[in-house]
C-alpha positions in Angstrom: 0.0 0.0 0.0 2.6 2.2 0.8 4.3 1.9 -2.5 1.1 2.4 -4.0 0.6 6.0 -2.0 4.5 6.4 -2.9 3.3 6.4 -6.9 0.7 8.2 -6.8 2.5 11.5 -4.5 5.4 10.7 -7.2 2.6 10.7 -10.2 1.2 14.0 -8.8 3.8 16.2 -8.4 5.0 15.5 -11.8 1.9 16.4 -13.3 2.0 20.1 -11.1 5.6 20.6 -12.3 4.4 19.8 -15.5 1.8 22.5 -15.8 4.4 25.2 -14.5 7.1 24.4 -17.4 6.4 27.1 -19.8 7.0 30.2 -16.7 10.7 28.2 -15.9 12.7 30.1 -18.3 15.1 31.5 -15.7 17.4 28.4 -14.5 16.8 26.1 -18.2 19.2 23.3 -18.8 20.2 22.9 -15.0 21.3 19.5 -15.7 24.2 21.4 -17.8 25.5 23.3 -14.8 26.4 20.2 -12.5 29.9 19.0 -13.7 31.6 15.8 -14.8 34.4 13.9 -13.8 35.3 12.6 -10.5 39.0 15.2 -10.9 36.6 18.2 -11.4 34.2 17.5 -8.6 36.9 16.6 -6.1 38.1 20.3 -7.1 35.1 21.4 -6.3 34.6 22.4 -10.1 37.7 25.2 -10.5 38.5 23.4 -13.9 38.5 26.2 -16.4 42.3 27.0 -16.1 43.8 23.9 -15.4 41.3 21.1 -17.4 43.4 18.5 -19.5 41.5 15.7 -20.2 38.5 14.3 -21.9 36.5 16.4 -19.8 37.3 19.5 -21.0 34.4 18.6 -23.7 32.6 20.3 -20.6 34.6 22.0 -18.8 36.7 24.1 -21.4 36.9 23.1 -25.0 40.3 24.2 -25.2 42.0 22.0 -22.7 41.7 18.9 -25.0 44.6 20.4 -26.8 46.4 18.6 -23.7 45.9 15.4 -24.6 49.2 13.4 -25.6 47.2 10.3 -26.6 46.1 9.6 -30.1 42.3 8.3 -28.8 41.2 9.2 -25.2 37.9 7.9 -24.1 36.0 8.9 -20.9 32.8 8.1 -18.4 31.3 8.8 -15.6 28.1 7.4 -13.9 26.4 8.9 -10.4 23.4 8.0 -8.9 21.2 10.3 -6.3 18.6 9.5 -4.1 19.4 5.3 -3.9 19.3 5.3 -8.0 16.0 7.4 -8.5 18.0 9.8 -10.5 21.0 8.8 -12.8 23.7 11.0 -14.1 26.1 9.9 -17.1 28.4 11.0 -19.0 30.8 9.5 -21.8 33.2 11.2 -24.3 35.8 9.9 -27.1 38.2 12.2 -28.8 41.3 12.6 -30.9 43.9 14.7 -32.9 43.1 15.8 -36.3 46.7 16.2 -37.3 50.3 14.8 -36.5 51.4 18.0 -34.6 48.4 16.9 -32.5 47.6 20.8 -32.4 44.0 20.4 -33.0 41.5 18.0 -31.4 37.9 17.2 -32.2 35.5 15.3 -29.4 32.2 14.0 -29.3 30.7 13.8 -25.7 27.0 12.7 -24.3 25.7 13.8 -21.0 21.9 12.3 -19.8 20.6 13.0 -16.6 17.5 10.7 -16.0 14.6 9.6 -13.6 12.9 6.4 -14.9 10.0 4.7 -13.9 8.1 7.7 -13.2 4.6 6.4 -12.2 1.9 7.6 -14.4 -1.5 8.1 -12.6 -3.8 9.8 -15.3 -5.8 6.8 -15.6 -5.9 5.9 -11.7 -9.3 6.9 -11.4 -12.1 5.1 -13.6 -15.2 7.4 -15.2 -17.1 5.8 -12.3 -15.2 6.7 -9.1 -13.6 3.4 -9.0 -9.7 3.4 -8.3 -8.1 1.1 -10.4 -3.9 0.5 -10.2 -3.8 -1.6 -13.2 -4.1 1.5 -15.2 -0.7 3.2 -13.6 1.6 3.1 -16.4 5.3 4.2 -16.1 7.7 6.6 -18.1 11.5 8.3 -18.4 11.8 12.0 -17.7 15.0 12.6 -19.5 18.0 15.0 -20.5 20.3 14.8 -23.0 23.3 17.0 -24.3 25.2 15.9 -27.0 28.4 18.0 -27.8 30.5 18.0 -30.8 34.2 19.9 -29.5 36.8 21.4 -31.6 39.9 22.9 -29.9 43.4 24.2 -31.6 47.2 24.9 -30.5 48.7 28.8 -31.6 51.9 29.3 -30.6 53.4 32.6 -29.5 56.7 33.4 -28.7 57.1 29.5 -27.1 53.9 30.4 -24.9 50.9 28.6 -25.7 47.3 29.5 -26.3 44.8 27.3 -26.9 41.2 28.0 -27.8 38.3 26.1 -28.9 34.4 25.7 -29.0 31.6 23.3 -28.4 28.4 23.0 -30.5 25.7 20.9 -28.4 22.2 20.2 -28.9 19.6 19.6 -26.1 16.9 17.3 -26.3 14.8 17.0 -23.1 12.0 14.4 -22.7 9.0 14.1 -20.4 7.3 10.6 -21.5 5.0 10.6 -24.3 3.6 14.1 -23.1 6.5 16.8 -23.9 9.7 16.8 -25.4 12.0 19.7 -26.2 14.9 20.7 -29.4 17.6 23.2 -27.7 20.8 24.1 -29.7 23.8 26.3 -27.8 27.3 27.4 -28.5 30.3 27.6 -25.9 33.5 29.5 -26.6 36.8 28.3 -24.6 40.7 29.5 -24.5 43.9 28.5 -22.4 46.9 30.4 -21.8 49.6 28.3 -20.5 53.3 30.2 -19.4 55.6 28.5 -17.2 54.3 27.1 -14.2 50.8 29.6 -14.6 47.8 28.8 -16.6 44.5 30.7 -17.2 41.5 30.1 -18.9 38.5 31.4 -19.8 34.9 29.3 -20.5 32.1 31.0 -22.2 28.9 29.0 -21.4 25.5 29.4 -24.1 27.5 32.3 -25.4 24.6 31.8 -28.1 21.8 31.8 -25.4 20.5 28.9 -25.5 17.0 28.0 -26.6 14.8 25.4 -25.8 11.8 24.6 -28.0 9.3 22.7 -26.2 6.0 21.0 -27.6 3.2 19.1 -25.7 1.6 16.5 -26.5 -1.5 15.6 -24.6 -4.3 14.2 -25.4 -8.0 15.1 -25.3 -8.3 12.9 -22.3 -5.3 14.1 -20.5 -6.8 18.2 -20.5 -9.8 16.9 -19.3 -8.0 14.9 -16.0 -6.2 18.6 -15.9 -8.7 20.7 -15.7 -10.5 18.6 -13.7 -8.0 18.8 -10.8 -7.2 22.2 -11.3 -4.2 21.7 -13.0 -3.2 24.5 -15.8 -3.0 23.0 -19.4 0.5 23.7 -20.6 0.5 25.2 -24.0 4.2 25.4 -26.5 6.7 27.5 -24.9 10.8 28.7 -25.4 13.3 28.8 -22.5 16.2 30.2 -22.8 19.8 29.2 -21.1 21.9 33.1 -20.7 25.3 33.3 -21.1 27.7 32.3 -18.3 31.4 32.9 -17.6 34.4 30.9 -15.7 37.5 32.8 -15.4 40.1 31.0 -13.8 43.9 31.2 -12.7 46.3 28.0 -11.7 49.6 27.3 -10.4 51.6 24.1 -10.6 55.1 23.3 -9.0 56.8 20.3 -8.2 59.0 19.3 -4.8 61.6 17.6 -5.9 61.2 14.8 -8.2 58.3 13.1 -6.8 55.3 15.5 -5.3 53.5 17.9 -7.6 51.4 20.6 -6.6 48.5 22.6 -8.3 46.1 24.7 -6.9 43.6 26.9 -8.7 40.5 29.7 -8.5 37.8 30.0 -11.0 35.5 32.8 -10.2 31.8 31.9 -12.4 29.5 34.8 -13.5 25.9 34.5 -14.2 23.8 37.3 -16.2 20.5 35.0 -15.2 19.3 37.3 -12.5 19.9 37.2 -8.7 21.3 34.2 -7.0 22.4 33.2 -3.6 26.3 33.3 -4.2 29.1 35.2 -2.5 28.7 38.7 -4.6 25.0 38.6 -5.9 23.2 41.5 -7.8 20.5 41.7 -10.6 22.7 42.1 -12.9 25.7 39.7 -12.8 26.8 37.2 -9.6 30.2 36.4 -8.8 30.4 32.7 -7.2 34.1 31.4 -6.7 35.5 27.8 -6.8 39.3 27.2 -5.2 40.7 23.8 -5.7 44.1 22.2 -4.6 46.0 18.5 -5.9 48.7 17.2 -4.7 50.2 13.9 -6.5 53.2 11.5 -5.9 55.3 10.1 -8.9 52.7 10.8 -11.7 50.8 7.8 -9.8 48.1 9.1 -6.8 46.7 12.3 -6.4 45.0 13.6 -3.1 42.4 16.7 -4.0 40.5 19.2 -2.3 38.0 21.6 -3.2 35.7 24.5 -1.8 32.5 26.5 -3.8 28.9 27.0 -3.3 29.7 29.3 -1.2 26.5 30.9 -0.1 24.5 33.8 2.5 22.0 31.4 5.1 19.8 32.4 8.1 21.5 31.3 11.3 19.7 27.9 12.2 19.7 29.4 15.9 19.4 32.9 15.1 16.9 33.9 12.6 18.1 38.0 12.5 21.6 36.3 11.5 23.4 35.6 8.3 26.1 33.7 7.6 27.8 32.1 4.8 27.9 28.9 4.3 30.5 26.6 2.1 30.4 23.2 0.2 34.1 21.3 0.7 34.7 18.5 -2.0 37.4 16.0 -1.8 38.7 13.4 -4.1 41.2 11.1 -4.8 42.7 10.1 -8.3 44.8 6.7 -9.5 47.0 6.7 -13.1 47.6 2.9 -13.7 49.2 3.1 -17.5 46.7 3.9 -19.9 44.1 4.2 -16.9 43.2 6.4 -14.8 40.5 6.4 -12.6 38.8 9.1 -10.0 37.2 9.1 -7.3 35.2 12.4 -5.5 32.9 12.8 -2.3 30.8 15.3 -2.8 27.2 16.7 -2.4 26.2 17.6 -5.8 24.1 21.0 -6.2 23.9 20.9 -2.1 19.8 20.5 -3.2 19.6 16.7 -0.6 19.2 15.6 2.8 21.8 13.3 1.9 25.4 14.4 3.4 27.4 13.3 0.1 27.5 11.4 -2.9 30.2 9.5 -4.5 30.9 10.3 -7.8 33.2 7.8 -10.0 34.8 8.4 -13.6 37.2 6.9 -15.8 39.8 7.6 -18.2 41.2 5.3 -21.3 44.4 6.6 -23.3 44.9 4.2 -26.6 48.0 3.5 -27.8 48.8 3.7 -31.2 50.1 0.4 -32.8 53.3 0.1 -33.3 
């Protein structure tokens, strides 16, 4: 019985949420804006500067330029609330050229909840409840990303830029579905041990299309319970930007060090971060490694840095902060990472353990 109750709550909040979907046009595309890659999360997401991997498909275009390898392949998978939600993310990329001063990449990021009772058709024409008629469906987001990223030298410095071309496709069962299409616009300046970067999110804004398809039936069960019909609608994504600085040395021959700052702003309107206006919010990310003989790396990380009401004193603010930690193993070709971390800070849940994987192939000799 209780799982029964469960579906039905479940069923009726989607439905409510459903009905509100053409006013959401401020925060579109959130699923974009939580990160991939156990390295980045353990860093608490200060990537822009200092990204070198597969991930940069996300993170910064221009930090595939990085990659030595002549394939790389990457993927990550997360679950939240014991599996409800699942998060995944899996990218392939390699050189265009011998000088391996241009990359192309092709990435896929879905974020997913299936099995999403449908309760419609609980209720028979007569009154009578009937549970054989709740179906199930997928509320699903997709990204797909095609990256292209290129080497300029100057003066034995390096600059790297590059750009991503995604398109959005966002699901909701058989009753909406939505076309988005975005650009992002990346560059790396590496000198010595420094390195900056720049990442220009939906530099394009991004637009989401979205259509409905409900049937005669379904506005009649709406209407009936007070729900509002949802007509066609557009949201849009507005641009974002990650600025970030990093600084690598080494201790002798064994122990690297890297730490780095990106600072994010958002044109979206106001948010809760650490310098929040109308106009434009500042929210900044500092992250720290520390590896041993190219083989382990120990990370730290510290963002989400926000203003709360004092749990004990309700006239009092006081800023609150997210700290991330990770771990990271290169084992040849291999390398895998590990971060504990509390994704979006949204749960009751203390933290969430995020996995991903690496693959360099070797070219046959």
């Amino acid at each position: 019985m209780f799982r029964i109750l469960q579906a039905i709550l479940v069923g009726l909040a989607f439905f409510v949420s459903l009905g509100n979907l053409d006013a959401q046009v401020k925060f579109s595309n959130d699923f974009l804006s939580i990160g991939v890659g156990g390295r980045a999360q353990g860093m608490a997401s200060a990537q822009s500067a200092i990204v070198s991997d597969i991930t940069s498909t996300y993170w910064n275009p221009a930090g595939l330029t990085n990659i030595e390898a002549p394939f790389q392949l990457g993927a990550m998978h997360a679950e939240w609330f014991a599996g409800i939600g699942k998060y995944d993310f899996i990218a392939f990329g390699k050189p265009l050229n011998a000088d391996n001063n241009s990359f192309f990449a092709l990435s896929l990021i879905r974020l997913g909840v299936d099995q999403i009772p449908n309760t419609l058709n609980l209720v028979e024409p007569d009154g009578t409840i009937n549970y054989d008629n709740v179906t199930e469906f997928s509320a699903a987001d997709y990204a797909i990303t095609g990256s292209y990223a290129r080497t300029i030298k100057l003066k034995g410095k390096e600059l790297s830029i590059g750009g991503n071309a995604k398109v959005i496709r966002r699901v909701l069962g058989r009753f909406a579905n939505a076309w988005g299409f975005g650009l992002d616009f990346g560059a790396q300046y590496r000198t010595k041990n420094w390195r900056f970067g720049l990442m220009a999110r939906d530099i394009s804004s991004t637009f989401n299309s979205w259509t409905f398809n409900l049937t005669d039936e379904d506005k009649q069960i709406f209407a009936a319970t007070n729900n509002e019909i949802p007509v066609s609608s557009t949201e849009i994504t507005r641009p974002s930007f990650a600025l970030g600085a990093g600084y690598d040395t080494k201790f002798g021959e064994s122990v690297s060090f890297l730490a780095t700052v990106d600072f994010l702003f958002t044109t979206d309107g106001q948010r809760n971060v650490l310098v929040s206006s109308k106009g434009v919010n500042i929210d900044p990310r500092l992250g720290i490694e520390v590896g041993y003989n190219d083989f382990i790396y120990l990370r730290a990380g510290l963002g989400n840095i926000q203003r709360s009401i004092d749990d004990f004193d309700i006239d009092k603010e006081i800023l609150t902060m997210q700290p991330n930690f990770g771990v990271g193993l290169k084992l040849g070709r291999f390398t895998i990472d590990y971060a504990l971390t509390d994704i979006g800070n949204v749960s009751p849940v203390l933290a969430s353990n995020i996995f991903s994987l690496t693959l360099d192939f070797k070219e046959r000799r």
